[in-house]
N, C-alpha and C positions, 0 to 999 in steps of 0.2 A: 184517528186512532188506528185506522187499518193500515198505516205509514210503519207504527210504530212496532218495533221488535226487543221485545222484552223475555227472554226463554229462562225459564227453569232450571235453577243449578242445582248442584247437590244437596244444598241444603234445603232448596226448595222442596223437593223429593222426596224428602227424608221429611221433611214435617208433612207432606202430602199422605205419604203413605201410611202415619201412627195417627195423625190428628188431619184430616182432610179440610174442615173447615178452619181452621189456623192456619194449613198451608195455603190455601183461596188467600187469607186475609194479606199473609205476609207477600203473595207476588202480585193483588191490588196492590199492596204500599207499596212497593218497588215501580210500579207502574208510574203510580202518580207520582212517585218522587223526578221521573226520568219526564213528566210531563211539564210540571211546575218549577224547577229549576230555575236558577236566579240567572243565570247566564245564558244566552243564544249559543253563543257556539258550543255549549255542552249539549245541545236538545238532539234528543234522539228522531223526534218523528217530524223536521223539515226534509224539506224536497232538498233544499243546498245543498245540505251537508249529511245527508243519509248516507251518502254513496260512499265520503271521507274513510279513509284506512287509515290509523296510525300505527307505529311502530314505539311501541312500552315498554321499556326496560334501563337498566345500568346502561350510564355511557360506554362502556366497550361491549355489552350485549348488543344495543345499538348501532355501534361504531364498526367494528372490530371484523364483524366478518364482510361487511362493502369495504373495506381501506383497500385491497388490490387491487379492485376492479376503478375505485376512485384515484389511486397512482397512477391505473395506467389512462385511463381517459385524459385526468391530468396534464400527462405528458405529450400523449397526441395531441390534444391544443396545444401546446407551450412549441410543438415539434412544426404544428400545421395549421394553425388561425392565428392569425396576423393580431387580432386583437385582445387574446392570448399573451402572444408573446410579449406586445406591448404595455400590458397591462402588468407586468411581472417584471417586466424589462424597467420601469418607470420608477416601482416602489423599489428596488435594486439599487437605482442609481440615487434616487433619493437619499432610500436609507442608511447605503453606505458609499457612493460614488468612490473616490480618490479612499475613501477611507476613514475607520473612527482613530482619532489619537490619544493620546494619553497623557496626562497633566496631573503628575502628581500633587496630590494634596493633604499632607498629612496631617495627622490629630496635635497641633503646637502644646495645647494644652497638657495632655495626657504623657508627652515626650520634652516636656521643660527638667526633668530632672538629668535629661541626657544629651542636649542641646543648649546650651546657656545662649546665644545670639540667634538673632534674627537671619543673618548671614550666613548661618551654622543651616540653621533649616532648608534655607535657599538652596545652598551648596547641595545638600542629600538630596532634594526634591531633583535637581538638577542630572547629578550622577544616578539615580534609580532611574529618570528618564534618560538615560543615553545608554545604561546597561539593556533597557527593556525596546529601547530604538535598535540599539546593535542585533539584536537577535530576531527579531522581528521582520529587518529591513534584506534579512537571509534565509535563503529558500531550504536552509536547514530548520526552521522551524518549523516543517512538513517532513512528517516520516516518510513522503515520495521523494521529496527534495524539488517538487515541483515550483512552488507555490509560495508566496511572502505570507506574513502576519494578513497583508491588506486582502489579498488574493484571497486568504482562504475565510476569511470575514465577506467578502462578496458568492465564494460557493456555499458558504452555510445559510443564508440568509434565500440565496435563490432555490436552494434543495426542500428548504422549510416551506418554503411557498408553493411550491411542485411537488415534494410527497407525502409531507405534514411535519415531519421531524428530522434529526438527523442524531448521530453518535460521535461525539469527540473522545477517543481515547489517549490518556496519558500515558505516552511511552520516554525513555529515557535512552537516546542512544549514542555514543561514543564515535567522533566523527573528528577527524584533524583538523584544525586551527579553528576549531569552533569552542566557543567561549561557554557555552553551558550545552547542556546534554537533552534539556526537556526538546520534544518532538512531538508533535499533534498527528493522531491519524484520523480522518475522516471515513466513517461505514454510513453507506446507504441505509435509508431506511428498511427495504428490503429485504438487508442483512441478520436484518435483527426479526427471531423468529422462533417457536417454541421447537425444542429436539423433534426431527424430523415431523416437523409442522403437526405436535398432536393437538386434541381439544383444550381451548382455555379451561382456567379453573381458577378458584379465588385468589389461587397464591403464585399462579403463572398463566400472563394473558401477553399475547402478544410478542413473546420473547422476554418477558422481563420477569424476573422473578419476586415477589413480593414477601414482604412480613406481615406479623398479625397486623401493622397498622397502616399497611397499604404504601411503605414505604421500599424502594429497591434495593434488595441484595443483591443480585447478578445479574447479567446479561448472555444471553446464549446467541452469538454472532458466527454465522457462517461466513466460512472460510474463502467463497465465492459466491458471486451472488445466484441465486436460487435458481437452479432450470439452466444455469448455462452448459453448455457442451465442452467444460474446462476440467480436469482434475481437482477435485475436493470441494469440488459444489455440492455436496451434500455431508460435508464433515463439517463442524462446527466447534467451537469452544465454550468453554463458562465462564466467562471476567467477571469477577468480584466487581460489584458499584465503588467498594472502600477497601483501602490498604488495612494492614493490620493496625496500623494508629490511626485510622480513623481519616487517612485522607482521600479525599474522591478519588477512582482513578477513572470513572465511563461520566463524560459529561452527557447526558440526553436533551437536546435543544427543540424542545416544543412549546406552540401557545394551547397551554390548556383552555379550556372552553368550556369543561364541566366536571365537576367533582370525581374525581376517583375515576377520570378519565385517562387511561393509560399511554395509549398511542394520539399521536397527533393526526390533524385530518389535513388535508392539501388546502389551498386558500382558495383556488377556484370553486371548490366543491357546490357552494350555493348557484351557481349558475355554471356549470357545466352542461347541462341540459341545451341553457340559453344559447349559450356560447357554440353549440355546436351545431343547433338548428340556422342560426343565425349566419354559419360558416355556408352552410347547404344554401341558405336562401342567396346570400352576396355571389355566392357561385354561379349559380343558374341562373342568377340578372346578369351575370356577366356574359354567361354564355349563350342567352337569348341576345344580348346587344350585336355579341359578335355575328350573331346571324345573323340577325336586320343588317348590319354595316356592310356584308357579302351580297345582299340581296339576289335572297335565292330565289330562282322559277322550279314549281314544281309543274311539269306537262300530263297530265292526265290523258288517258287514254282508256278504251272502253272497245273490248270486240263486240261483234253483232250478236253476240249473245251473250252479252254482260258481263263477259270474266276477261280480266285483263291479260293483253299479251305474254306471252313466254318471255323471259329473261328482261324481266322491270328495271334490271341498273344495267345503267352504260358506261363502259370505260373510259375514266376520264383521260386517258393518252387517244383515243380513237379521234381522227379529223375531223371526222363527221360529228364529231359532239356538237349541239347548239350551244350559239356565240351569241351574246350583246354585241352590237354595235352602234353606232352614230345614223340611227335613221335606218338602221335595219329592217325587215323585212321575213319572219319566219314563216318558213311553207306548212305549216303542219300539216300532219295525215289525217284522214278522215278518223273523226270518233276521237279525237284530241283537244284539247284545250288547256290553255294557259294558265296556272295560277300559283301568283306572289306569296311568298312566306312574308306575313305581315305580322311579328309577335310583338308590335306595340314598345320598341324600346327604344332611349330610353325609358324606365319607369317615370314616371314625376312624382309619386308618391312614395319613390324608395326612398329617398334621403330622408325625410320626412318622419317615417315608420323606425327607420335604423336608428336615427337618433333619440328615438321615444323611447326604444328597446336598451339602446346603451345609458341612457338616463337611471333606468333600471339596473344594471350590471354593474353601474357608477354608486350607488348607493351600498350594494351588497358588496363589493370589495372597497367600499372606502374612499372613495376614488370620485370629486367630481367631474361633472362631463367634460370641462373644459379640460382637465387632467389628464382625463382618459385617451382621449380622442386629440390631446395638443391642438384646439380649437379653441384660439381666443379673438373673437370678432366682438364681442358684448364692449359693455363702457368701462372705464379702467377700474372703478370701483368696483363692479362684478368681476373684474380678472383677478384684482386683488383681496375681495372675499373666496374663490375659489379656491386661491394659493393659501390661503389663512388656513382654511376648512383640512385641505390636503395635508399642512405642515401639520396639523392636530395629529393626523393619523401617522407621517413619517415620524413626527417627533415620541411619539408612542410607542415605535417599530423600533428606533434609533435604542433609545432609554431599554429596550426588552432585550436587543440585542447584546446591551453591553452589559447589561446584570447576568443574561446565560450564557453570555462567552468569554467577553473584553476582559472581566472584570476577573474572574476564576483564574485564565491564564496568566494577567500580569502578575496575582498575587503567585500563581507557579513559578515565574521567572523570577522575582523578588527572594522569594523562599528561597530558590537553588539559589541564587547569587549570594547572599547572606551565609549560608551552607558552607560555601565553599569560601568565604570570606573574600570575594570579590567588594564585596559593599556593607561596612560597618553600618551595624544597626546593633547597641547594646540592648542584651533583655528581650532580644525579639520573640525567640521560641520560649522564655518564663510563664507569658502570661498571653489569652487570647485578644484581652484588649489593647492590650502594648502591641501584639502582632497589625492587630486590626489598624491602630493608628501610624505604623509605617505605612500600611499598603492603601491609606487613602486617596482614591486618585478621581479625576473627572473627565468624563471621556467627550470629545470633541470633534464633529465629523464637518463635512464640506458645506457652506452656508445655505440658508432656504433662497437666497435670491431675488432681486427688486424688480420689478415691474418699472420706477422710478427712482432711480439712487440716488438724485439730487433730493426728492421729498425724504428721503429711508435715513439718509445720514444729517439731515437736521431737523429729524425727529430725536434721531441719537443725540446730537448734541444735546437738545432741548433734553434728554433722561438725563444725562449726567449733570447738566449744569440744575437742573433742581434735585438731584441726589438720588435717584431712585435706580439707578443701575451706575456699575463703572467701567470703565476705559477696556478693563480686560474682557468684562461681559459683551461690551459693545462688539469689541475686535472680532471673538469668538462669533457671534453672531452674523456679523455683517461680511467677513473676510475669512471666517473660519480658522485664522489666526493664533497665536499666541501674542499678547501685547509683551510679555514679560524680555520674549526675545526679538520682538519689534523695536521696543524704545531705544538699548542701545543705537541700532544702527540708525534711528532715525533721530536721536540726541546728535551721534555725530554727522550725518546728514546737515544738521540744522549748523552748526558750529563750521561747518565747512563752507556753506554761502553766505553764513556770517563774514567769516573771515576774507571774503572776496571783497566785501561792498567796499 
């Protein structure tokens, strides 16, 4: 009991001081209630978890005011630990390598009254993909002019995992011999940020401005990013989230994590700490090894009255410095002696320890260790349970991806093209589900990869030849592929060694 801290609120006080004995009675129950508790880790009066502090409140009360200081740590691992960088570098290349593609696939059903053939469909699916390749495959689909469709699908994915979110802004700009006008601009997170950085509040947290039902009106993005020594880094704008008809114009790319959570958090966040001690410790094994591998003498020395000589370091250009040799021979001065820096390295325990810790880091991003660390020594069925586990998580990232980005943009290119009547679509702008079933599409990015392709592709055959997947799914899968514009060339492929035999 004398563990236990149980103190007097206001209301305890308040009954304390009109009716004394009801107040005794009401902070006994509160006592016991915090004593008999159904759950351990709620108990107030163990030794473990006395000392525990948490932090209570809304996710961005929580959140909201550590998001700087979690960007910038962030990015000094991503900038200065190797397994940092690897660890971000991995899920990147996973989740979008070469990039997501696009495969139209519209609603047949819903669009039979304006498509009579099969052929008919093919054809549109066909030209909606080569209008939405042309513009994509062009660094004019970057309001810098930097950057492709793909490129900028690899910087939003890496920024989201580095600062927690990012801002896609739809702009529309006028540019020679470019076939549509939409242009993507990308804002740091950073960017986004309440007028001159005042206090959150229900209806503005974070730079975003909300409505009664916690959904976004505007954006308040500075002009440069915050704190730099450039003209108009401290001016700002107000972008509307939606056009006057109601179409988005600020896409904001984050994984939420918890209700009525506004800003996104960086993806190392759960082990940053880890990650960073762990930087400190590889260091200083490295830098104790390199000492042992120089094997240093240190010469001690001792006056006749116990304080050491005047001027303790010697100039390493002076001749007279002590040499190792082959059988040497040192004269030392009286009140001198010799003694080895021995710091014991290599460690034998370090690999050991570092791989129990990254074990750890491998769970918290998602990541197993054979993943994390590209360490595949185990039997091939554990390599290839790791890859399964791992693909759970890219294939996860992939699918998030293309719903908060791939998927908004195509339907923007689709739209303009239609607009301008580049690409006959009747009835598109009438009705939203007539829209919806032009711009159905399937997004397709670079294969997960075999450990064994000769077992990987007659297991494929074995799905298709009992029915359970097809020819195009396989392709997609195994080669990342399209079958549809495969088969031509490999019908006539086949036709052409025919005709040799």
């Amino acid at each position: 009991m004398k563990n236990l801290e149980i103190k007097p609120n206001l209301i305890d006080k308040a009954f304390s001081y009109f009716a004394p004995v009801h107040g005794l009675r009401r902070l006994e129950a509160r006592t016991r209630m915090a004593l008999v508790g159904g759950y351990t880790g709620a108990r107030l009066d163990r030794r473990q978890t006395k000392a525990w502090r948490t932090a209570d409140g809304s996710a961005d009360n929580v959140t909201l005011p550590d998001l700087p200081i979690l960007r910038e740590r962030s990015r000094d691992l991503l900038r200065n630990a190797p397994l940092a960088t690897g660890a971000v570098n991995t899920v990147v290349t996973n989740v979008v390598g070469t990039g997501l593609r696009v495969h139209s696939n519209i609603d047949r059903e819903v669009l039979k009254p304006f498509m009579k053939t099969e052929e008919a469909f093919d054809k549109w699916e066909r030209e909606a993909e080569r209008i939405f390749r042309h513009w994509a495959e062009s660094t004019n689909c970057d309001a810098t002019r930097y950057q492709t469709f793909t490129e900028l699908q690899n910087l939003i994915i890496r920024s989201c995992l580095e600062s927690g979110d990012i801002f896609v802004v739809r702009r529309y700009i006028k540019r020679p011999n470019a076939l549509l006008g939409l242009s993507l601009q990308l804002v740091e997170a950073d960017r986004v940020a309440n007028p001159n950085f005042q206090m959150d509040t229900s209806k503005l947290s974070g730079g975003v401005e909300l409505d009664d039902n916690g959904a976004p009106v505007a954006y308040y993005i500075y002009k440069r990013f915050p704190g730099d020594y450039t003209e108009g880094s401290n001016e700002y704008v107000r972008v509307p989230a939606f056009s006057k008809d109601g179409e988005r114009q600020v896409y904001h790319i984050m994984n939420r994590i918890r209700p009525g959570l506004t800003r996104g958090v960086p993806y190392l966040t759960p082990v940053i700490e880890t990650l960073k001690q762990l930087d400190k410790y590889s260091e200083a094994e490295i830098m104790s090894a390199v000492v042992s591998a120089m094997f240093t003498i240190f010469v001690k020395s001792e006056s006749e009255d116990g304080l050491a000589p005047f001027g303790g370091q010697t100039d390493s250009t002076n001749d007279n410095d002590y040499k190792l040799g082959v059988g040497a021979i040192l004269d030392l001065q009286p009140n001198e002696s010799i003694e080895i820096a021995d710091p014991k390295r290599p460690n034998q325990a370090f690999d050991p320890f570092v791989q129990a810790v990254l074990r750890q880091i491998g769970v918290a991003l998602e990541l197993p260790f054979e993943i994390l660390i590209k360490h595949f020594t185990a039997s091939y069925s554990a390599a290839q349970a790791a890859l399964v586990e791992a693909w759970k998580f890219f294939s996860a990232r992939r699918r998030w991806l293309a719903i908060q980005f791939c998927k908004p943009v195509y339907d923007m290119v689709i739209s303009e093209a239609v607009a301008r009547g580049i690409l006959d679509a009747p009835c598109f702008f009438s009705h939203p589900l007539i829209r919806e079933a032009y711009l159905g599409a399937d997004w397709v990015g670079p294969p997960r990869g075999q450990i064994d392709q000769y077992k990987e592709i007659r297991a494929a055959e074995k799905r298709i030849e009992i029915g359970i997947t097809t020819l195009a799914e396989e392709t997609a899968a195994l080669t990342g592929g399209d079958w549809e514009r495969k088969h031509p060339q490999t019908a006539k492929e086949h036709m052409m060694r025919k005709s040799l035999k």
